[in-house]
SEZASE-683072 format. One line per field, with one value per residue (C-alpha): y, z, x; residue in one letter. Coordinates in pm, whole numbers, plus 32768, in hexadecimal, padded with zeros to 4 digits. Each point is the difference from the previous one (the first is absolute). Layout:
y (Y  ...)
z (Z  ...)
x (X  ...)
aa (A  ...)
END
This chain:
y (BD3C  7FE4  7F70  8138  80A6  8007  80D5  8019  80D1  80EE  81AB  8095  813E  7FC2  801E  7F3C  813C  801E  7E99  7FD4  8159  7F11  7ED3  7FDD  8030  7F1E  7FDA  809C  7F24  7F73  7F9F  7EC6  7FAB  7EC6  809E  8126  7FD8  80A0  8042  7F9C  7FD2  802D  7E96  808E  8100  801A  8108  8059  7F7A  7F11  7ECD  803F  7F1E  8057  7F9E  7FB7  80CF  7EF6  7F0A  8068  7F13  8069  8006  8087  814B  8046  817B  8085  8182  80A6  80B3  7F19  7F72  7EC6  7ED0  7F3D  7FE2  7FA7  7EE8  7F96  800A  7F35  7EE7  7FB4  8012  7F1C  7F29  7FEC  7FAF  7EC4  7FD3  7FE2  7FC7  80B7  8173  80FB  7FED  8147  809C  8162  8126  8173  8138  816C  80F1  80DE  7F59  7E92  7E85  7ECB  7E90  7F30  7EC0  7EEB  8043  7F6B  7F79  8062  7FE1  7F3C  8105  8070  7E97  7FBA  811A  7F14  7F0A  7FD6  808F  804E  7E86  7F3D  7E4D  7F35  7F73  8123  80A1  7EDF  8006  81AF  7F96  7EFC  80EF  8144  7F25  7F98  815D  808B  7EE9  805A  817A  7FA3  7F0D  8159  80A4  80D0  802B  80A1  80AA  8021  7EAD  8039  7F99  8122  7FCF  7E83  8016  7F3D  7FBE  7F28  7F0D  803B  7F2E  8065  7E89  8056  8106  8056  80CE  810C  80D4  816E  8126  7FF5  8157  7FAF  7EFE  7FCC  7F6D  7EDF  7F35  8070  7F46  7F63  7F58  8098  808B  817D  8037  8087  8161  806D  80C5  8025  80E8  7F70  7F36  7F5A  8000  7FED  7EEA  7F39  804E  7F47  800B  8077  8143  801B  8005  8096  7EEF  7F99  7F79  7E85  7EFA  7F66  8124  800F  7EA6  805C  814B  7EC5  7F39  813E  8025  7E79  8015  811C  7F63  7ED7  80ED  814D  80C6  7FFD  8040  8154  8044  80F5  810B  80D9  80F6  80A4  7EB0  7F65  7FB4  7F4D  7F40  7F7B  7FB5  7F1E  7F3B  7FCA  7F6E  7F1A  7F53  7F60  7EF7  80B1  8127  7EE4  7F89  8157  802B  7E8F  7FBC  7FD0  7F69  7EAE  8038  7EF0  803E  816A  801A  7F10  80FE  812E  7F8C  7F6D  8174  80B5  7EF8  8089  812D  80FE  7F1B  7EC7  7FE3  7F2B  7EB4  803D  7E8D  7FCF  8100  7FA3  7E96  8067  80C4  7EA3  7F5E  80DC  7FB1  7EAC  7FE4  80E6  7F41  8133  7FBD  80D7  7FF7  80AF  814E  8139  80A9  8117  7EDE  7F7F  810E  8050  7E74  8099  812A  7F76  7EE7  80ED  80E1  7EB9  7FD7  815E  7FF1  7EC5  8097  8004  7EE7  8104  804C  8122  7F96  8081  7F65  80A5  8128  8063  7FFC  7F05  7F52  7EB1  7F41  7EBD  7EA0  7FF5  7EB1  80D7  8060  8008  80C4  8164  8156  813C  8133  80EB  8138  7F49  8069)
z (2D71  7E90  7EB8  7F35  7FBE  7E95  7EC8  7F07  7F20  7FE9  7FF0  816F  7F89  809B  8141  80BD  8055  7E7E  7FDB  8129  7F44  7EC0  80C1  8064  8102  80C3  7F5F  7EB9  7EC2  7F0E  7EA0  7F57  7EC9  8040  8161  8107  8142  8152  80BD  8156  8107  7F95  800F  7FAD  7F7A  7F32  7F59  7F09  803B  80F9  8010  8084  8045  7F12  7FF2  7E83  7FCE  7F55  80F3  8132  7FF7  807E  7F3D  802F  7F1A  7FFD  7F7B  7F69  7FC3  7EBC  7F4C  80A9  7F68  8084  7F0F  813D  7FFD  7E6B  8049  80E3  7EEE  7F13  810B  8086  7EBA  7F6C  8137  7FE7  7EC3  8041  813F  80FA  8167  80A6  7F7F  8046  7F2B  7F29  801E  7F76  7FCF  7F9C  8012  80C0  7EF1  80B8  8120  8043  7F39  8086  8003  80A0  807A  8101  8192  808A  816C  80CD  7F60  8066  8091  80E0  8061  8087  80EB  80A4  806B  8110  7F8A  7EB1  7F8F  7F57  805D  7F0E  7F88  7F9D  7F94  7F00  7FAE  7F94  7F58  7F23  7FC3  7FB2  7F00  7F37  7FE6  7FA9  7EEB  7F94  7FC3  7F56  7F21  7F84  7FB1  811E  8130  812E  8085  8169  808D  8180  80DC  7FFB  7E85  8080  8046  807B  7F54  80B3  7F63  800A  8136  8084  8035  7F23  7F73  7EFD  7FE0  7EF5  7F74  800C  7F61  7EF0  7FB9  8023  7EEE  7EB9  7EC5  8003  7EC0  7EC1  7F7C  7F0E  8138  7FD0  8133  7FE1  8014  813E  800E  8075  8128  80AF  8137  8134  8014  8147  815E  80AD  8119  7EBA  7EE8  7F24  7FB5  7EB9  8091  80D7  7EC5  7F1E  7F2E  7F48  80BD  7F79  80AD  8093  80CC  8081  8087  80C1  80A7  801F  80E8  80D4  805A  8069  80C1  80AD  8046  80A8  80DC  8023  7F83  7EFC  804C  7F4F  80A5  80B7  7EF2  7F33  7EA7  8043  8051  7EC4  7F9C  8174  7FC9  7E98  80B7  8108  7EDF  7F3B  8160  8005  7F05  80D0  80F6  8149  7F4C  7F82  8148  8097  7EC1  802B  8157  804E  7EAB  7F96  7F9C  7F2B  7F10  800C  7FA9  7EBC  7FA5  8039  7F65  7EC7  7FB8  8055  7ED0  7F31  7EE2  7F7A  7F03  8093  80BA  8110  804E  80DD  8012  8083  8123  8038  801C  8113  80C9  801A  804E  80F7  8096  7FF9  80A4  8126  8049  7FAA  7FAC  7EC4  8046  815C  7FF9  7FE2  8158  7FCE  7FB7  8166  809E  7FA2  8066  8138  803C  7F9D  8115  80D3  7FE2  802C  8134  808C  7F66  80CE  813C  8126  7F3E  7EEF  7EA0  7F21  7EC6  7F2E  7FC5  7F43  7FAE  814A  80EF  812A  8124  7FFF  814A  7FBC  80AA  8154  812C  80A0  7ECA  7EA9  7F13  7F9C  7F17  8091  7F1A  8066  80C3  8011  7EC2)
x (5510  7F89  8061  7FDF  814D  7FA3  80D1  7F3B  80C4  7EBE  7FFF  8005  7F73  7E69  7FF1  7F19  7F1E  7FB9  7FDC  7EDF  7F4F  7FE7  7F5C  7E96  7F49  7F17  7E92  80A6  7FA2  80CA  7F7C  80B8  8001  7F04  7F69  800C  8067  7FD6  8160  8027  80FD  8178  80C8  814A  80E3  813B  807D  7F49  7ED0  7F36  7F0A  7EA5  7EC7  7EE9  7EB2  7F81  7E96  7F64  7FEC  80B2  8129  815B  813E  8153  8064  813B  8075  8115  7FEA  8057  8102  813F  8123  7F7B  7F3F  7FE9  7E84  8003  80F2  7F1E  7EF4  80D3  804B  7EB1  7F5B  80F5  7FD7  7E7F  801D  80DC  7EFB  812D  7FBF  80F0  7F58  7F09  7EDE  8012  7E7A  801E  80CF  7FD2  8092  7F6D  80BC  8132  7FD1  8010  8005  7F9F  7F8C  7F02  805E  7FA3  8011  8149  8035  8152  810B  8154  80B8  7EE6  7FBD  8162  8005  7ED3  80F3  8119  815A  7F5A  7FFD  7F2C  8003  80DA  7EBA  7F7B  8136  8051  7E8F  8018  8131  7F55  7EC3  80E7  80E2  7ECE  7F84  8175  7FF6  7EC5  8083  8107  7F4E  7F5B  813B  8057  80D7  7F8A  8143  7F32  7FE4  7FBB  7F1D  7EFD  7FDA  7F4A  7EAB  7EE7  7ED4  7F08  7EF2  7E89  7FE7  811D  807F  8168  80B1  80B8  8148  7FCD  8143  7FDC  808A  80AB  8071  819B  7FA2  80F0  7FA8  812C  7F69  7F2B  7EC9  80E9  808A  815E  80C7  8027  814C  8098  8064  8162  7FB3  7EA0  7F8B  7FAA  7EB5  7F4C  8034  8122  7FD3  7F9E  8085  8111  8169  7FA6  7F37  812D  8101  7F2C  7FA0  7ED1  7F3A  7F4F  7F3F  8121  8003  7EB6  802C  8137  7F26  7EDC  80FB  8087  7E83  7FE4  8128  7F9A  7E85  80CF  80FB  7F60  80F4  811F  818B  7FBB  7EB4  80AA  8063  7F3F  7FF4  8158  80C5  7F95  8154  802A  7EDA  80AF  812C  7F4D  7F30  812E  8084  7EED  80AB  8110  7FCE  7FCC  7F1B  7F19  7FFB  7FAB  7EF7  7F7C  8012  7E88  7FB3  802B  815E  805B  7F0C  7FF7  8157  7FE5  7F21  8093  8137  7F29  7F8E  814B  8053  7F12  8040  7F0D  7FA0  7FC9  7E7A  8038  7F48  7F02  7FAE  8152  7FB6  7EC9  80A0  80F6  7EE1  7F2D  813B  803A  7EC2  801A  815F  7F60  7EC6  7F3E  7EAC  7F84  7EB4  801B  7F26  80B7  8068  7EDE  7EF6  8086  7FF9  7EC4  7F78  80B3  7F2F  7EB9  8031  806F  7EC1  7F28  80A0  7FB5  7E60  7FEF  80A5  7EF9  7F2F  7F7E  8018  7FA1  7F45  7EF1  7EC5  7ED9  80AD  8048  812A  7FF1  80C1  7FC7  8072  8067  7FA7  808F  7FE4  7F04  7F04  7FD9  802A  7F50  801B  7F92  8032  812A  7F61  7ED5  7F57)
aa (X  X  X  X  X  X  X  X  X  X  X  X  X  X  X  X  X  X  X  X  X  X  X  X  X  X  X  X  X  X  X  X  X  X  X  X  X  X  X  X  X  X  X  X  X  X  X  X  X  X  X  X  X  X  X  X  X  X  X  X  X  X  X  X  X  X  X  X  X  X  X  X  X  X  X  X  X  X  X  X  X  X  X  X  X  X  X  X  X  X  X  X  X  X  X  X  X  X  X  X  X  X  X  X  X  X  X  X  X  X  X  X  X  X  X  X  X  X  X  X  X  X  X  X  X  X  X  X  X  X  X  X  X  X  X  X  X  X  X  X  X  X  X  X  X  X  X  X  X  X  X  X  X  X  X  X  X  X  X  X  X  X  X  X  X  X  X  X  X  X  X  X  X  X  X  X  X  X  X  X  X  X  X  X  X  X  X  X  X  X  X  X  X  X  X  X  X  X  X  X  X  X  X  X  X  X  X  X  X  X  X  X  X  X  X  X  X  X  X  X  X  X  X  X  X  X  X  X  X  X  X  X  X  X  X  X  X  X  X  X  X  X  X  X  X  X  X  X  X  X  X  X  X  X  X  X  X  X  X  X  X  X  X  X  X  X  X  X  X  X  X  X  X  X  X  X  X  X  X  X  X  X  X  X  X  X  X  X  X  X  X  X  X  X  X  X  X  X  X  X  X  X  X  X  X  X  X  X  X  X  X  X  X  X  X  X  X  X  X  X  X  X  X  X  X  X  X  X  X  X  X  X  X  X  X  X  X  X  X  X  X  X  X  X  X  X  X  X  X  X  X  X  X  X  X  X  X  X  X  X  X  X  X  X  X  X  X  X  X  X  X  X  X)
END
C-alpha cells in the first residue's frame, strides 16, 4: 500500500530514464553556494528528481539534498525555496532548516537541508492493522495541526497534506522528537504580504493526493487552509482505523472516492469515517470546517480545543511515548534479556570486545575477552 497517488498537474514528457541521466552519482561532488558536498546513498525518488544523503567536505557532517533536474515545467523545488526560507526566517519549529542550495548547469538544482527520521507513512506500516494507539494518534494530530498553522501563518497552503509529507526529526539526545512538515511543492500562495486573501480562481486543476485530498480538489475549487485541515483529519482518522471507507480505490475512481467523502457527511458515513476516533469531537470538527468558506481561516485554537478534549474524555494520557519510542523501550529490553541469557553479557571495556559472565549462587563475577584475545 502507499499514500502516493499524487496529480501534480506537471509535463509527462521526461521520462524517468532521462531524468536518472541528469542525477548524480555516488562520490560525485556538488558545490553550494555556501559549501560542497559529497553525494551519497539515494533516500528517495520522485519524478523529477530525488533526495540523497550527502556528506558536507568541510567537516564531514551529513545532510539531506534533495534534486530536482532541469529544464521541467515544474517550480516545485523553488517553492520549496520560498517556504523554508520564509520559515527560517520566522524560526518555526515544524521545518527543515534550509543549509544550502545550488545548481549543476543543464543538469540538476538542489538544496541542502537537515537529515530527517521516518516519516509517518512509513511508521504506520510498523504497527498491527496499520494503526497507530489513540494516544499517539491524538498526539500526531496535535503536532501536525501546529505545523499546518504555522504554514499558513506564512501565507501558503500545502494542497498535499498526507501522512508521508510528516516527518521525524529527533533531538540531539535523542530523548524527543519533533514532527517537521515536508515538501511543499503542491503549495499555493492563498494571502499576500499585505495580508489580503488572493482571490479564488474559478476553476483550478487537480492538486494532492487522492486518499487525502479535499472536496475542493475534488470540485475543482481553490484550494485554502480550510482545506488542508479537512485532508489533516482524513489522515488522523485513518492513523486511528487503518484505513479509510475509500482506501480501497485509486487514480481512475477519483470521482468514486468524491462520492464516498461527500457521504461522510451524513450520519452513518461519519460513522463509517469516525468509527475508531473519538467521534463526538471529531465530528464538531469536521462539521466546523465543512462550515468554513475560502475566506474564512479557521480557528485552530478551537480544534486544538476539541483534540485535548478528546483526550480528556478518553482517559488518554498525553504524555505517553509514541508507539515507535515503545517499541523501541521494547526491543532494547528485549536484547538485554538475550546478552544476559546463560549468565553473560557482551560489553566493551578498554577498547576491546568482551563477555562478561555475570554473578551467579555458585561464583562471582568475571570478564574474559571474546576469542580469548
Amino acid at each position: 500500500m502507499n499514500d502516493d497517488n499524487s496529480f501534480e498537474g506537471l509535463d509527462a514528457e521526461h521520462s524517468q530514464e532521462l531524468v536518472s541521466s541528469r542525477l548524480p552519482s555516488s562520490n560525485n561532488i556538488i558545490r553550494g553556494q555556501e559549501d560542497s558536498y559529497a553525494v551519497g546513498k539515494r533516500i528517495a525518488s520522485g519524478k523529477y528528481g530525488a533526495v540523497y544523503e550527502v556528506l558536507r567536505t568541510r567537516d564531514g557532517k551529513l545532510f539531506a539534498a534533495k534534486l530536482e533536474v532541469c529544464d521541467i515545467a515544474t517550480r516545485a523545488l523553488s517553492m520549496d525555496y520560498l517556504v523554508l526560507k520564509a520559515a527560517n526566517k520566522s524560526h518555526l519549529t515544524h521545518f527543515c532548516n534550509l543549509v544550502d542550495r545550488g545548481m549543476i548547469q543543464k543538469h540538476f538544482k538542489f538544496l541542502i537541508m537537515n537529515r530527517l527520521g521516518e516519516n509517518l507513512y512509513k511508521l504506520r506500516l510498523q504497527f498491527q492493522h496499520y494503526r497507530f494507539s489513540a494516544p499517539t494518534a491524538l498526539r500526531l494530530s496535535l503536532e501536525m495541526l501546529s505545523a499546518l498553522e504555522q504554514l499558513h501563518s506564512l501565507g501558503y497552503v500545502h494542497r498535499d497534506v498526507k501522512p508521508s509529507n510528516f516527518a521525524l526529526l529527533q533531538s540531539k539526545d535523542n530523548k524527543t522528537c519533533r514532527i517537521i512538515l515536508i515538501d511543499f511543492g503542491l503549495c499555493r500562495q492563498f494571502k499576500l504580504q499585505s495580508g489580503e486573501i488572493k482571490p479564488p480562481r474559478e476553476n483550478t486543476q487537480f492538486r494532492g493526493t487522492i486518499r487525502y485530498a479535499p472536496l475542493a480538489a475534488h470540485r475543482a475549487q481553490e484550494q485554502s487552509p480550510k482545506d488542508d485541515l479537512e485532508s489533516w483529519l482524513y489522515v488522523v482518522a485513518e492513523f486511528m482505523a487503518g484505513e479509510l471507507p475509500w482506501s480501497g480505490y485509486h487514480g481512475a475512481e477519483r470521482d468514486e472516492v468524491r462520492r464516498i467523502k461527500e457521504e461522510t457527511r451524513s450520519q452513518q458515513g461519519m460513522i463509517d469515517l469516525l468509527k475508531h476516533c473519538p467521534r463526538m469531537e471529531f465530528r464538531r470538527i469536521l462539521t466546523y470546517l465543512d462550515q468554513l468558506d475560502y475566506n474564512t481561516l479557521p480557528s485552530y485554537q478551537y480544534v486544538r480545543d476539541l483534540i485535548s478534549l478528546a483526550i480528556r474524555n478518553n482517559d488518554i494520557n498525553p504524555e505517553e511515548p509514541y508507539d515507535w519510542e515503545q517499541q523501541n523501550e521494547e526491543e532494547e529490553e528485549e536484547e538485554d534479556k538475550v546478552e544476559e541469557k546463560n549468565g553473560s553479557k557482551i560489553v566493551v571495556e578498554n577498547n576491546k570486545i568482551v563477555i562478561q559472565q555475570t554473578a551467579t549462587p555458585n561464583g562471582p563475577s568475571s570478564t574474559e575477552p571474546l576469542n580469548g584475545k
